[in-house]
C-alpha positions as CSV (number, residue, x, y, z in Angstrom):
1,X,16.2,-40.8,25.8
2,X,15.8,-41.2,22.0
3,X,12.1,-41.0,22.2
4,X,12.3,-37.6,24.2
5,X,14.7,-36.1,21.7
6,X,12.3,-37.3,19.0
7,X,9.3,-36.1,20.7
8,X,11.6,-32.4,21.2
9,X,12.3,-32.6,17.5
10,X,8.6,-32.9,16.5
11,X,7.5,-30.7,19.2
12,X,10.1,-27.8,17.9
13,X,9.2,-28.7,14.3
14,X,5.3,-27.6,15.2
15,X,6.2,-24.8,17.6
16,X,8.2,-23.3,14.3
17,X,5.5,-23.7,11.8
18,X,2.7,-21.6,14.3
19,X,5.2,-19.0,14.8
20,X,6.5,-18.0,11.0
21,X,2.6,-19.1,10.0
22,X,1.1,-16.4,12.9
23,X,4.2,-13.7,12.0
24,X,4.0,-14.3,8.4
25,X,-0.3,-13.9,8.9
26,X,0.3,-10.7,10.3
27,X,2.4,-9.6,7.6
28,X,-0.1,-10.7,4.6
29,X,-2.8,-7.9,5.9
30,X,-0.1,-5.0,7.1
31,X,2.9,-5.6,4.5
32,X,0.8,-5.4,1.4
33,X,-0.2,-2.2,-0.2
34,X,-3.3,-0.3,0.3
35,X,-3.9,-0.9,-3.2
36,X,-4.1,-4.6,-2.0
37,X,-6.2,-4.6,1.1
38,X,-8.6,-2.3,-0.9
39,X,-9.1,-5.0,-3.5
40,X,-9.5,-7.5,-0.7
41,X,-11.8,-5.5,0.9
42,X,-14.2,-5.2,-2.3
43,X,-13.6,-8.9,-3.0
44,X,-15.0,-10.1,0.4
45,X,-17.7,-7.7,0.1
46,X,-19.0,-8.6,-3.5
47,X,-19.2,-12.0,-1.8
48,X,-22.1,-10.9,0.1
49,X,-24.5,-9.2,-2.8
50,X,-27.8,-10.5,-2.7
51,X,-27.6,-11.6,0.7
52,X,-28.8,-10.6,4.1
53,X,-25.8,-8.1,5.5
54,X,-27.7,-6.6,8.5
55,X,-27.3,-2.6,9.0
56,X,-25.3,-1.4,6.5
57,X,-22.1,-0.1,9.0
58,X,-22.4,-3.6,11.1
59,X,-22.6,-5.0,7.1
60,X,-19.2,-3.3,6.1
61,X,-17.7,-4.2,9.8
62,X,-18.2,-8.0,8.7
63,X,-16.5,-7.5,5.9
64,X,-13.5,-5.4,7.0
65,X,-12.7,-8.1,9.5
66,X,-13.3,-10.9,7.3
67,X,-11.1,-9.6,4.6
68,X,-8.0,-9.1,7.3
69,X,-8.5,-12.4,8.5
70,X,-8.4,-14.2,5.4
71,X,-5.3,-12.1,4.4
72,X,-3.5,-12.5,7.5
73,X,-5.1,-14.7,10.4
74,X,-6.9,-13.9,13.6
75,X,-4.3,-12.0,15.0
76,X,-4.8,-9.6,12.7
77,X,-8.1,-8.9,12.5
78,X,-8.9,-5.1,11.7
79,X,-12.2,-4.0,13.1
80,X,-14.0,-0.6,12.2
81,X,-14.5,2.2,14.5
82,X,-18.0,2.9,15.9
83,X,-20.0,5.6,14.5
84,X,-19.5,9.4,16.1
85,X,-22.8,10.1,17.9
86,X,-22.4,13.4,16.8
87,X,-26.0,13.7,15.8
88,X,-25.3,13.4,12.3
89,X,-24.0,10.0,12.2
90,X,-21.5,10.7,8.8
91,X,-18.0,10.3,10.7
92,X,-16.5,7.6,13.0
93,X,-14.5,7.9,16.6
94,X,-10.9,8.1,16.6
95,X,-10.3,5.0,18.6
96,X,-6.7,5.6,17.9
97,X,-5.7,2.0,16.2
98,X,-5.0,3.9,12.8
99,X,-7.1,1.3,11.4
100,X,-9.5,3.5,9.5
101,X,-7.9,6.9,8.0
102,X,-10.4,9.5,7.1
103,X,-9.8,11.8,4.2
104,X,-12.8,13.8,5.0
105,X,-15.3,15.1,2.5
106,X,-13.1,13.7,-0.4
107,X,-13.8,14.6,-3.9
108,X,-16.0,11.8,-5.6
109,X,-13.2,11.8,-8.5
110,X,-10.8,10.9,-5.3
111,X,-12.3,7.7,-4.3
112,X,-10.7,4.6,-4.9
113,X,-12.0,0.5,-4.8
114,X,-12.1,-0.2,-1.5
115,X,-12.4,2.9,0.3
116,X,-15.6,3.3,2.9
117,X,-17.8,6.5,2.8
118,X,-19.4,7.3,6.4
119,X,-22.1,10.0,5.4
120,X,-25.5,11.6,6.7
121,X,-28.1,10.4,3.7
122,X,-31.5,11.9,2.1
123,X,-33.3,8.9,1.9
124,X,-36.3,8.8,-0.6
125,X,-39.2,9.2,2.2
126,X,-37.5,12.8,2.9
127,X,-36.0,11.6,6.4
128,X,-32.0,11.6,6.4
129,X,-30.0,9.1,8.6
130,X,-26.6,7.6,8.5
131,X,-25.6,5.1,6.3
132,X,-22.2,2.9,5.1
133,X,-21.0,2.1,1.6
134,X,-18.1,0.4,0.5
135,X,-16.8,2.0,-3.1
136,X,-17.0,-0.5,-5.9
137,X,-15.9,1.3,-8.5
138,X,-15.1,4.9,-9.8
139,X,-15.7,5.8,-13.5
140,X,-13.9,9.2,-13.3
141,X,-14.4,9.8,-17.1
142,X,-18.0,8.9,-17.0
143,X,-18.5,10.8,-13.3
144,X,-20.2,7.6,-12.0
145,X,-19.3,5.7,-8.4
146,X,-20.6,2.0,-8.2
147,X,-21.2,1.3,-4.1
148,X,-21.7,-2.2,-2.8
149,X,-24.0,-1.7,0.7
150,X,-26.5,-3.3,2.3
151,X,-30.0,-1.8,3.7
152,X,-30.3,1.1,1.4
153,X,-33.0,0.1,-1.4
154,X,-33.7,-3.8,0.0
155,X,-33.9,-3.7,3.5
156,X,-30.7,-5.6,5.3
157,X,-29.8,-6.8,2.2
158,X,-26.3,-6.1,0.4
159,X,-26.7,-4.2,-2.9
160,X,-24.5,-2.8,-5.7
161,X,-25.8,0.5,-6.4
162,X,-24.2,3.1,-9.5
163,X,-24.8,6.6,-9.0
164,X,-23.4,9.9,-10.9
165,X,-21.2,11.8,-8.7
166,X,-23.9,14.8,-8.8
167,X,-26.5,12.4,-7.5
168,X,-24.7,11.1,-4.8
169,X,-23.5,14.7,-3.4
170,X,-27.0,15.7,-3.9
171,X,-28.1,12.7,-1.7
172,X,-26.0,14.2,1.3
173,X,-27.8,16.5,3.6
174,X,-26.0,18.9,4.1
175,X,-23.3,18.6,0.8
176,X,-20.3,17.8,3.5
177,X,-21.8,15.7,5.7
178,X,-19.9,12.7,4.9
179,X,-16.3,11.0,5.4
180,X,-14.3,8.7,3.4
181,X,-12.3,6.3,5.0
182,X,-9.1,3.8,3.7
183,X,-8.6,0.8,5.9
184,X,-5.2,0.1,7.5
């Protein structure tokens, strides 16, 4: 009888640490601030620079997930919605999880570390396509946005790119055609 109580013990002992480790997982991704998942966000992605990311929204995907497991385990796991097939390819589907809040055509001085820009860009051959960046860095005073994304000037490979605010609106076809995003 001792040895069952003993097993019991032990058995109860385990079953407690998966449960307070799962629950307190979930809370390490959705009870910090946005502040803090942004910075996790550009952490895991800066991670990646100079190496093969794929497509640049299956890139930033990767590294949305990635950062809310490592912040609170696989039961958390936030994943990014798919792209609208609206024809212009700058703004995702509602899928209803809340997990990516769009702020619309924000204000380049509006952007925050950490946020994701969905937009419809003028690549340099003079064709236009979508494409996903995760914001860096915002240098309001200077008017310059650093991006970390991958595929836009070495193929499926993840870049940090700077660019004034007046070239990157300038580099949107038309001016509106893209969304900002902050991940829940």
């Amino acid at each position: 009888m001792n040895q069952f109580l003993k097993i019991g013990k032990y058995l109860l002992v385990a079953l407690s640490i998966l449960f307070f480790t799962a629950s307190n997982s979930y809370a390490g991704w959705h009870s910090t601030t946005q502040a803090d998942r942004n910075q996790k966000i550009v952490i895991q992605a800066q991670h990646d620079l100079g190496l093969v990311g794929g497509a640049c929204k299956v890139w930033a995907y990767d590294v949305v997930r990635v950062a809310s497991y490592y912040a609170g385990g696989p039961a958390v796991s936030v994943y990014l919605p798919l792209t609208d097939n609206n024809g212009d390819g700058y703004a995702w589907v509602n899928d209803g999880t809340g997990n990516a809040v769009s702020s619309g055509a924000l204000a380049p001085a509006s952007m925050t570390p950490g946020m994701i820009i969905q937009m419809r860009i003028h690549y340099a051959n003079g064709t236009y396509g979508p494409h996903t960046a995760i914001v860096k860095a915002n240098s309001v005073g200077t008017q310059v946005l650093t991006f970390l994304e991958s595929n836009y000037s070495t193929p499926y490979t993840v870049t940090e790119r700077t660019v004034s605010y007046s070239a990157f609106l300038a580099s949107i076809e038309p001016t509106s055609h893209y969304t900002v995003y902050t991940i829940h």
